[in-house]
NURO-880249 format. One record per residue: residue in one letter; chain; x, y, z of N, C-alpha, C, O in turn. Coordinates in steps of 0.001 Angstrom, whole numbers. Atoms other than C-alpha are relative to their C-alpha. Layout:
# NURO-880249
[rec A; A; [X; Y; Z]; [X; Y; Z]; [X; Y; Z]; [X; Y; Z]];
...
This chain:
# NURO-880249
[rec X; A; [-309; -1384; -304]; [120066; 172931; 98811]; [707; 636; -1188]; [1748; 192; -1671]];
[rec X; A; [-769; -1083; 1100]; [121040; 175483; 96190]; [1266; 636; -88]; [1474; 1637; 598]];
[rec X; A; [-970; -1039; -438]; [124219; 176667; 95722]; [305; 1325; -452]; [807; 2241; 200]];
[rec X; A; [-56; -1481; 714]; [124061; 179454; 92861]; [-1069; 550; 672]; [-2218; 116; 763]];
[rec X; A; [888; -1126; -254]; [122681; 182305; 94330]; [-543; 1235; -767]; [-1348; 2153; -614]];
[rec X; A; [362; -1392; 1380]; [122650; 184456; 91285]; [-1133; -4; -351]; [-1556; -1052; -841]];
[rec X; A; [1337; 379; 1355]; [119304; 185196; 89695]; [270; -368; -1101]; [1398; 53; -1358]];
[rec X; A; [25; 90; 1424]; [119107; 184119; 86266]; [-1046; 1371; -778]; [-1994; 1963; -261]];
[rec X; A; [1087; -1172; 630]; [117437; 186806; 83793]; [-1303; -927; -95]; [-2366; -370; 179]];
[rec X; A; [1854; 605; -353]; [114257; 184414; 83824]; [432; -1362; 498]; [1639; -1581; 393]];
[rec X; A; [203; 1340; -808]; [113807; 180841; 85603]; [-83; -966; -1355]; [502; -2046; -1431]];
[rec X; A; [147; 643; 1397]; [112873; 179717; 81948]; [107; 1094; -948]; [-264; 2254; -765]];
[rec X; A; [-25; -467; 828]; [113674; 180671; 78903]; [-49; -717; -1418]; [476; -1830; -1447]];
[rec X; A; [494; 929; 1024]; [112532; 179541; 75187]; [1581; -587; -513]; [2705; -481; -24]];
[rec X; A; [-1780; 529; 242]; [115268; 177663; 73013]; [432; 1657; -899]; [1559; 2084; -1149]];
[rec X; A; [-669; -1229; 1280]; [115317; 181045; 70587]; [941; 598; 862]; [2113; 688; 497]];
[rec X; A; [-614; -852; -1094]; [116423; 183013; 73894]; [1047; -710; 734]; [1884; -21; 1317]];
[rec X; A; [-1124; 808; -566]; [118681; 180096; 75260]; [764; 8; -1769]; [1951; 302; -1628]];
[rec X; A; [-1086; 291; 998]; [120328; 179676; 71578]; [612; 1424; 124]; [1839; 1369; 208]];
[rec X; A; [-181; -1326; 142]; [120450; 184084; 71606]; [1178; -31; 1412]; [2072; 813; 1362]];
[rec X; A; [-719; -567; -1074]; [122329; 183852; 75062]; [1307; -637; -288]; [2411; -98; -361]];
[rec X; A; [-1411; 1113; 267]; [124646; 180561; 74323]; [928; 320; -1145]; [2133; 66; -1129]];
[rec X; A; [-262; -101; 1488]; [125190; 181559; 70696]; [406; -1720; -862]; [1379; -2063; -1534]];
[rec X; A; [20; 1550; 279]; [124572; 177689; 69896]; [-1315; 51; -1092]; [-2334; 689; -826]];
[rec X; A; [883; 386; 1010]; [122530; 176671; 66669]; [-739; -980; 720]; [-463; -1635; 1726]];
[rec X; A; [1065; 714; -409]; [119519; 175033; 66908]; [165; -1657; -234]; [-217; -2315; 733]];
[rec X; A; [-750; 1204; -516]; [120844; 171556; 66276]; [469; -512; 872]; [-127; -1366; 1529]];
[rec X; A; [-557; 31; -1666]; [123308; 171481; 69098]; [-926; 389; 851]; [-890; -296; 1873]];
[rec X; A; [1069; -72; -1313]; [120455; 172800; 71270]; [-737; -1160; 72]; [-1065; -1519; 1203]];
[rec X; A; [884; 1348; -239]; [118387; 169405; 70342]; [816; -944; 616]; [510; -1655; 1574]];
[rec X; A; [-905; 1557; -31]; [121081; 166933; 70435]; [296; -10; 1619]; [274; -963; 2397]];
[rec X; A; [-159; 118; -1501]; [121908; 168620; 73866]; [-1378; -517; 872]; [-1276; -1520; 1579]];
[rec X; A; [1659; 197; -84]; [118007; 168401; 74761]; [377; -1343; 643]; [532; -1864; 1747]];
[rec X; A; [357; 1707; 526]; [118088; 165080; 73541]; [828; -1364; 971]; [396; -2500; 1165]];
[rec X; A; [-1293; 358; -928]; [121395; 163919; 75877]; [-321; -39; 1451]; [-5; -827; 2342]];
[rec X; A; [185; -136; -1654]; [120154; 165119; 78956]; [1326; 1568; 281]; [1621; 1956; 1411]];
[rec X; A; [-761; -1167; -436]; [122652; 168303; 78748]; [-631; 1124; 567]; [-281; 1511; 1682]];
[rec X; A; [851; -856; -370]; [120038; 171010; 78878]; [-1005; -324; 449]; [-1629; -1209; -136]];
[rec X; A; [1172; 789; -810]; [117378; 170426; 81219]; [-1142; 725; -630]; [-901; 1862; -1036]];
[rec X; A; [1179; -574; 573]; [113881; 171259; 79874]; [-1416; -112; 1209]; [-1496; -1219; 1743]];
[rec X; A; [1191; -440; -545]; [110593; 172250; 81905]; [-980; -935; -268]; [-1610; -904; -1325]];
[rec X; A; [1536; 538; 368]; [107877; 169897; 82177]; [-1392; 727; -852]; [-1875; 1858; -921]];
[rec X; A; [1146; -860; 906]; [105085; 170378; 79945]; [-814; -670; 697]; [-713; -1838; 1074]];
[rec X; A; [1657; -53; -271]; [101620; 170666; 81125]; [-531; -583; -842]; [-1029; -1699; -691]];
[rec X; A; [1045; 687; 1175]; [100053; 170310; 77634]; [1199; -642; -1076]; [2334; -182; -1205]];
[rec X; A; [-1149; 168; 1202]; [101961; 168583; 74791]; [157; 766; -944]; [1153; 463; -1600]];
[rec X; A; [-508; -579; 1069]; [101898; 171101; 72277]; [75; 1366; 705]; [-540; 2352; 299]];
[rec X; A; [-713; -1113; -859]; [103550; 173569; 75020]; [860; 740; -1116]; [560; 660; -2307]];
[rec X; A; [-1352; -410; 670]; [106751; 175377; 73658]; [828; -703; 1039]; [479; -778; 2218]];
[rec X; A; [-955; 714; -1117]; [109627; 173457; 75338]; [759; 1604; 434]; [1054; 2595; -234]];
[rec X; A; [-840; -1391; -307]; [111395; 175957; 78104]; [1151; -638; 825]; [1116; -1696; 1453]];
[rec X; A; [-1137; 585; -204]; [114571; 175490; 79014]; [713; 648; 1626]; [1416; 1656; 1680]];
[rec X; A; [-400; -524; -1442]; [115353; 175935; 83115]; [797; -99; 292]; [1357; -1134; 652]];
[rec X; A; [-1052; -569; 174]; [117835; 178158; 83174]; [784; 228; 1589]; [1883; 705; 1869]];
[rec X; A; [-353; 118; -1869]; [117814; 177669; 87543]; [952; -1119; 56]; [2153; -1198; 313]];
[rec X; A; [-1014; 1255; -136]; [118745; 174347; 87372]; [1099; -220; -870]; [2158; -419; -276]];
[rec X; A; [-1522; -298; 837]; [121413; 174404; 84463]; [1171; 1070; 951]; [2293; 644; 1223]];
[rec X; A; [-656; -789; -613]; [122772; 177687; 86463]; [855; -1159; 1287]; [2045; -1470; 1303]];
[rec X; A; [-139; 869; -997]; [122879; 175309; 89529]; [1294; -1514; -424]; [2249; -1815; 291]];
[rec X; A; [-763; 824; 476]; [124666; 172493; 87716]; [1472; 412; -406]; [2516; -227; -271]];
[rec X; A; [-1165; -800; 428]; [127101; 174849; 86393]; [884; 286; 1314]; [2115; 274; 1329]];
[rec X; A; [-732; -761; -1230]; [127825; 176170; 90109]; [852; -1038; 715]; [1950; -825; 1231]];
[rec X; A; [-473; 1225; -250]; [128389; 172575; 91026]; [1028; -542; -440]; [1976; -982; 209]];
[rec X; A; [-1521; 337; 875]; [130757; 171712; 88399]; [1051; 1056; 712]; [2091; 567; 1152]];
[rec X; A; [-1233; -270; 326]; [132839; 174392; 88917]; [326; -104; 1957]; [1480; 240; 2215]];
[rec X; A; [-194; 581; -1124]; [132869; 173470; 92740]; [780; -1180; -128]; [1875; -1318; 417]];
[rec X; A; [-943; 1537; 759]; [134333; 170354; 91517]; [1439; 202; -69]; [2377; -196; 621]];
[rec X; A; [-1606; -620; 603]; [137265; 172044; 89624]; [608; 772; 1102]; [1775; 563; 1433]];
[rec X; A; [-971; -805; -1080]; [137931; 174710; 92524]; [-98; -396; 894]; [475; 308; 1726]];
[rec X; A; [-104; 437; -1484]; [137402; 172884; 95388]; [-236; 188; 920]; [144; -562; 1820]];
């Protein structure tokens, strides 16, 4: 069950438009990638563009701070 109810401005978004929102260089966007920090969108074909689902991150976020406030 979901707990953020907020829309996000899109469900996915590329990394240019996730680095433009975070203000995070493109490095730190892989390494996070790469970690399991930022969740990424299944690809269909392999030479997709990776998109970065900005639902479930939102969601994770809402969770954490459920955590902290209780």
């Amino acid at each position: 069950m979901l707990i953020h109810t907020q829309p996000s401005e899109a469900p996915f978004v590329t990394y240019d438009k996730y680095m433009e929102l975070t203000g995070i260089k493109y490095t730190t966007l892989r390494d996070q990638v790469d970690s399991g920090k930022v969740i990424i969108k299944k690809k269909d074909k392999p030479r997709e563009k990776p998109m970065i689902n900005m639902v479930a991150m939102n969601e994770i976020a809402a969770r954490e701070a459920l955590e902290v406030l209780g």
